[in-house]
C-alpha positions in Angstrom: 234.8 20.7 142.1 235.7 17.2 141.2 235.9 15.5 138.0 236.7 12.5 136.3 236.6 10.7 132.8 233.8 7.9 132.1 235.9 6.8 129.3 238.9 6.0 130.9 240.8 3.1 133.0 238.3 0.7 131.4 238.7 -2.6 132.9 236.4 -5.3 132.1 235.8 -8.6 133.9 235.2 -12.2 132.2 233.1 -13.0 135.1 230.8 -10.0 136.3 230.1 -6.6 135.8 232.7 -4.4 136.5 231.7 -1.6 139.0 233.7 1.7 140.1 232.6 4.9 142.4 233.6 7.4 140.2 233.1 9.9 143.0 230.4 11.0 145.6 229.0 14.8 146.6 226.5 16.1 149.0 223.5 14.0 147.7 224.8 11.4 145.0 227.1 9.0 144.5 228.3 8.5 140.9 229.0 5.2 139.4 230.3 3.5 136.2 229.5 -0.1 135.2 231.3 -2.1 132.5 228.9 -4.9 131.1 230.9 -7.0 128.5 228.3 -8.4 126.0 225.9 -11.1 127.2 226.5 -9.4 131.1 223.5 -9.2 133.3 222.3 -7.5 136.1 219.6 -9.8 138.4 216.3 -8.1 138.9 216.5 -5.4 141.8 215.4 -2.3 143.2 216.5 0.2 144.9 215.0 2.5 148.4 216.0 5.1 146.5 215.6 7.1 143.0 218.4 6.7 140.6 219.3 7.6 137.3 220.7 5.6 134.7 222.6 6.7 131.6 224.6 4.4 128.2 227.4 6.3 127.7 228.3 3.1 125.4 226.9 0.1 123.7 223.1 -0.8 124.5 221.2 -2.3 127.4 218.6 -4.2 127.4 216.7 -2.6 130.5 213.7 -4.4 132.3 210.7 -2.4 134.0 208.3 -3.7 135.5 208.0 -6.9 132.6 208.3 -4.4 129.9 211.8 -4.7 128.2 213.2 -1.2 126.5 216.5 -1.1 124.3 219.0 1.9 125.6 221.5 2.8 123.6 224.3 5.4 123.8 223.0 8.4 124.7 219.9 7.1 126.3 219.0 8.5 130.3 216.5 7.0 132.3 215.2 7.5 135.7 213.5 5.3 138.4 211.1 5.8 141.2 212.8 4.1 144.4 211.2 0.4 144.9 211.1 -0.1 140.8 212.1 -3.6 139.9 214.7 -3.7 137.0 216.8 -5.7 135.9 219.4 -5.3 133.0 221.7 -6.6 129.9 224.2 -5.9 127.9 223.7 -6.1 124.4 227.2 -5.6 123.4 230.0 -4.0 125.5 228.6 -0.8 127.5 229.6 1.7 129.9 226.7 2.3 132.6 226.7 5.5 134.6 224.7 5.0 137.4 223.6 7.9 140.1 222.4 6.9 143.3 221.1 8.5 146.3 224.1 9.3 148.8 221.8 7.0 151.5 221.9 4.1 149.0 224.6 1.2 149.1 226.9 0.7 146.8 228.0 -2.7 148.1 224.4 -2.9 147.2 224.6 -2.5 144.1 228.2 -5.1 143.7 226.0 -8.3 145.3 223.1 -7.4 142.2 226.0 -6.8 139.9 227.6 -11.0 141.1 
């Protein structure tokens, strides 16, 4: 089993997203990003399917040139090669899942 809390050790950057491997298993790795209002992530994609979920605040989340608000509570999923691109509305907390082949240094240099 493993476990751990999305909710805490918060730290925020000024600068850029904050990103953290909460932990990996067999086929995913899990991560949490912190997006301080205003905080964007580029326009990317990904090899892989992922799975994205706002455990806090709203994202404004880019498909394909359509824009959809997420908000707390709000779980998405993504084809791999889906171009996306996000923002945070106000403060968030981003859980991300990604495919256990997929980078998470990746997923830092979008996040710059």
């Amino acid at each position: 089993m493993k476990h751990t809390n999305l909710l805490q050790d918060l730290n925020y950057k000024d600068d850029k997203v904050a990103i953290s491997v909460l932990f990996e298993t067999e086929t995913t790795k899990e991560i949490r990003i912190l997006f301080k209002e205003g905080q964007t992530m580029q326009k990317h994609q990904t090899p892989y399917p992922i799975s994205v979920e706002i455990v806090a605040g709203a994202i404004d989340f880019g498909v394909n040139d359509e824009l959809f608000n997420l908000v707390k509570g709000d779980l998405v999923a993504l084809d791999g090669s889906v171009p996306h691109d996000l923002k945070a509305v106000k403060d968030s907390i981003v859980r991300l899942t990604l495919s256990k082949q997929d980078s998470v240094q990746r997923v830092r240099n979008v996040g710059i």
